[in-house]
N, C-alpha and C positions, 0 to 999 in steps of 0.2 A: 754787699748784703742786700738783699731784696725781701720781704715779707708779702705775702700776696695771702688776701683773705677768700677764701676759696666757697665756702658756705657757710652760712647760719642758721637759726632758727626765726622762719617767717613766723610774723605777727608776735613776738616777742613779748611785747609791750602785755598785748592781750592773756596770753599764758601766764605770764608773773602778775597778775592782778584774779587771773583765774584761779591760780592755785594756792593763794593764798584764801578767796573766798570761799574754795571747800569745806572750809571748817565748820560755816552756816549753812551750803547748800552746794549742791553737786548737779548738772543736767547738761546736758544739749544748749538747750536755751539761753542759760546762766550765759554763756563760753559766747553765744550770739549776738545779746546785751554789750557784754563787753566788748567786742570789738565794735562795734555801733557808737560806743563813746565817743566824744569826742576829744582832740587831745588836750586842751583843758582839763579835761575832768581825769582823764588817763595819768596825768600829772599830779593831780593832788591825789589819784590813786598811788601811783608809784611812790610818793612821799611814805606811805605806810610801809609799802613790799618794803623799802632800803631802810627804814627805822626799824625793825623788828631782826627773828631769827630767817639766817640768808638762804633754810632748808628750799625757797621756791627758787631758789634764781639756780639752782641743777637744772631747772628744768628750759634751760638756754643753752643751746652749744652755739661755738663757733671752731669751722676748720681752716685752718690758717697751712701753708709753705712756705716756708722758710729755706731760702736759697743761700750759696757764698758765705757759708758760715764756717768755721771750724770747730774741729770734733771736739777739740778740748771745750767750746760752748755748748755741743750736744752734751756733752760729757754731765755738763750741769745741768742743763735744763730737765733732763730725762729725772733727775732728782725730785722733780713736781712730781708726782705719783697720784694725789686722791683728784678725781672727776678730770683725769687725761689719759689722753692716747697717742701713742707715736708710732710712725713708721717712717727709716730712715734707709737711704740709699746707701748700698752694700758694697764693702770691701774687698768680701770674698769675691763676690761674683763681678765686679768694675775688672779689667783690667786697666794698671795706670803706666803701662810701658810707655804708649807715647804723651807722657808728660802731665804732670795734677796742675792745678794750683793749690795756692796756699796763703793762710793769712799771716801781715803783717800786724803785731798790733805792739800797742805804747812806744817803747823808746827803740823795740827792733825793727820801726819801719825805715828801709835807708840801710840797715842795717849790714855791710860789706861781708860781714863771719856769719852772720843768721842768713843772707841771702845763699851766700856761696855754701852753707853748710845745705839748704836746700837742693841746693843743683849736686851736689854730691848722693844724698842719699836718693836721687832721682835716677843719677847714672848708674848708681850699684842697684836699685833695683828693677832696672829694665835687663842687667845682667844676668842675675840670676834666673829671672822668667827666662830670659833665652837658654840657659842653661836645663830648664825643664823645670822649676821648681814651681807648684801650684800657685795660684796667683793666691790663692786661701793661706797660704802659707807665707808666703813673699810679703803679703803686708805687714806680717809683724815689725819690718822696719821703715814703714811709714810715717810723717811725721806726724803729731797732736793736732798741728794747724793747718793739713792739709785740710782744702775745701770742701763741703761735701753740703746735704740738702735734707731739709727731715718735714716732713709733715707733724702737721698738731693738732689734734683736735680736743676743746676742753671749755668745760661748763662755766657759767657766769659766775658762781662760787668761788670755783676755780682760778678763775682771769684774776678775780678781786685780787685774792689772796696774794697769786702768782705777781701782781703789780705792787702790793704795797711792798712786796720786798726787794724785787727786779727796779723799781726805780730809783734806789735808793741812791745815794753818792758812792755806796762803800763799794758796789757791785761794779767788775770791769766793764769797762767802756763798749766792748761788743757787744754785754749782755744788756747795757742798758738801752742802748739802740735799736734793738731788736724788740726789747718792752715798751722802749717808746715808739713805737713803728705799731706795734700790734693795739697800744691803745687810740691809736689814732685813725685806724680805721674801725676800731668798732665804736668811737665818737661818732665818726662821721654817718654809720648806716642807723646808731642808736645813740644819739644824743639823750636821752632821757638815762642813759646809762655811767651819765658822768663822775657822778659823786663818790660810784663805788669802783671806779678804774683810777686809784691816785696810790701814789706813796703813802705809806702807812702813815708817816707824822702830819698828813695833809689830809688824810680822811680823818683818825683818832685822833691828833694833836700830841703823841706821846710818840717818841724811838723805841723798837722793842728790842736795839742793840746796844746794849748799855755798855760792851767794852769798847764801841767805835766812838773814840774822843775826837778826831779829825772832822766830823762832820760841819761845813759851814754853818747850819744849821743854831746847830748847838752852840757852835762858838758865836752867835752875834744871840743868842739869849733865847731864840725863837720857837724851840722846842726841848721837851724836858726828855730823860730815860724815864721808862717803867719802872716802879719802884714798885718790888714785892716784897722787901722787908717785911714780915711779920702778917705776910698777906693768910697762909696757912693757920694759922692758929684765929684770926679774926676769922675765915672760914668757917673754921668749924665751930666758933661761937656760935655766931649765928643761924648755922646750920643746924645745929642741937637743937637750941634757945628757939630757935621757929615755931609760933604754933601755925601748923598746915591749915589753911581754908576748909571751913566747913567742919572742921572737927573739935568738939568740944573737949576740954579738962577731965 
């Protein structure tokens, strides 16, 4: 597995302190100020952008590659859907006659029936290609963990989200690797971006997997589940009962 961060969004820092300052003022100038900061001050800026709502940090992308992975991790990942984009290297159009790779993972690595069932579905499908059969066609007996490569590209909102729940213990061991690879290079280019690239119980302090009992976590005392018990009707209490700002009885 390889991750390689391919592009981002220059002057970052500055953007997320700008777009949150639209709300007072909008210019040219504004946007020139701030990059002028220094990063002190950029700092106790950015304390506000990550306290508040995450609507500025869309306006960050990073595009990442993702190599050596198997499809069954595509398979999940593509399941991030809001402020991403993917494009992944094609089955149809690969020919894999002379030979894929493929991932081992947990207890089938080593594995004598998982390896040799590999080489099996390798030689029936080099056969059938020679038989004439489209290769578009022929992959349908390809395996889940055969290797393949996808592109990413997807907003700081995005990232957040995408980590508090990709790092978690419950998630298989390639997908975490993969999360922990990608926040570690956008540590390294945006370190001021730390606070909101972590596991959900390490940014909030709550699990919002409440049937995962297994988590070490939980079991040494260190983090609670979300408890929505009765959260719905407290709701709407006080969403009734509110009197709105500025408006009188």
């Amino acid at each position: 597995m390889k991750v390689t961060l391919l592009n981002w969004t220059k002057d970052a820092d500055s953007i997320l302190i700008f777009s949150k300052k639209t709300r007072l003022s909008m210019s040219p100038k504004g946007y020139e100020d701030i990059k002028n900061l220094s990063n002190a001050e950029k700092e106790e800026e950015l304390k506000y952008v990550f306290g508040t709502i995450g609507s500025s940090w869309e306006f960050v992308d990073y595009v990442f590659l993702i190599e050596g992975v198997s499809r069954a991790f595509t398979h999940q990942i593509v399941r991030h859907r809001v402020g991403v984009s993917f494009a992944q290297q094609s089955q149809r159009a690969v020919d894999m006659s002379e030979g894929f790779e493929y991932i081992s993972t947990g207890k089938c690595k080593g594995n004598k029936i998982y390896d040799g069932t590999m080489g099996i579905i390798q030689d029936q499908y080099k056969r059938i290609v020679e038989q004439g059969i489209d290769i578009q066609d022929a992959r349908g007996i390809l395996p889940t963990n055969i290797s393949t490569n996808i592109m990413m590209k997807i907003n700081l909102r995005a990232l957040s989200g995408f980590l508090n729940e990709r790092l978690c213990y419950r998630v298989q061991g390639e997908f975490q690797e993969v999360a922990r690879e990608m926040k570690r290079l956008v540590s390294e280019i945006h370190p001021w971006a730390k606070p909101v690239l972590q596991v959900n119980c390490v940014q909030y302090g709550v699990c919002p997997f409440k049937n995962y009992k297994e988590c070490p976590m939980k079991l040494k005392g260190l983090v609670k589940d979300i408890d929505t018990t009765g959260f719905e009707e407290v709701w709407k209490n006080i969403y009734f009962n509110a009197q709105p700002k500025g408006v009188s009885k």
